[in-house]
N, C-alpha and C positions, 0 to 999 in steps of 0.2 A: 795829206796836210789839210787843217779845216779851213773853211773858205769864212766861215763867219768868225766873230767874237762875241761873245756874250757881256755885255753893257750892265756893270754893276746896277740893281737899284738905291735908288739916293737912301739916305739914313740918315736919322738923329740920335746922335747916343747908343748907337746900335741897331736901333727902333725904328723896323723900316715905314716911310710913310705910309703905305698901301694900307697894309691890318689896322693902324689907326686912324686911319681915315675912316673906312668902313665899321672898325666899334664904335667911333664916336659921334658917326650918323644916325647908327642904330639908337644909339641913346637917345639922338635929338627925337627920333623919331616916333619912338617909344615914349619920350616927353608928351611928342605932339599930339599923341592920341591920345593920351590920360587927360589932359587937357579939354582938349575936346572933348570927349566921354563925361569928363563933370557937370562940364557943362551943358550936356546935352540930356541926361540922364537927371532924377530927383536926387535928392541929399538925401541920404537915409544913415540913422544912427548907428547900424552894424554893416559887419564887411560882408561883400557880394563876391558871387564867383568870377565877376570880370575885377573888384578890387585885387581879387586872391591873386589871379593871373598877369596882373599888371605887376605887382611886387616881386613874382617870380620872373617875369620877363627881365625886370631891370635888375633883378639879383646876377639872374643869368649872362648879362651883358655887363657887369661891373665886374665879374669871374673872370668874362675874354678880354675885358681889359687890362686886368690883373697880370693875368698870363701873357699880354702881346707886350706889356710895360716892364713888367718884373723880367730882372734877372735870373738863370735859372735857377735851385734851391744848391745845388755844387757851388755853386760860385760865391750865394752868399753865405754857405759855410765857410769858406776860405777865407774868404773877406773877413768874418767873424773871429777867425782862427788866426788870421794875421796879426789881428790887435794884440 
């Protein structure tokens, strides 16, 4: 017989808080350097390889959020299909 229990993590909607806490640091974070970085760097009229990487970073984190937020693609077939 097991001596422990294992304690649900809390959820909204499904959507446990942990994964969205953690993507939506990264954003702030990801904010907070681009921010910085303009500011710290010249304005120049064409995109540089730290612009290129900034836009892919935050593509890359608006994905994991996509994915930790979104229901999975089964469900909103059904969903679809229910209508």
């Amino acid at each position: 017989m097991p001596t422990h229990t294992r304690v649900p993590r809390p959820t909204i909607f499904g959507i446990q808080y942990h994964s969205c806490g953690i993507t939506l640091t990264l954003l702030l974070t990801l904010t907070g350097i681009n921010y910085c970085s303009t500011e710290a760097l010249p304005n120049l009229p064409y995109s540089t390889a730290l612009d290129r990487y900034h836009d892919a970073a935050h593509a890359f984190v608006f994905a994991c959020i996509a994915q930790v937020m979104l229901p999975p693609p089964s469900l909103l077939l059904a969903l679809l299909l229910a209508l």
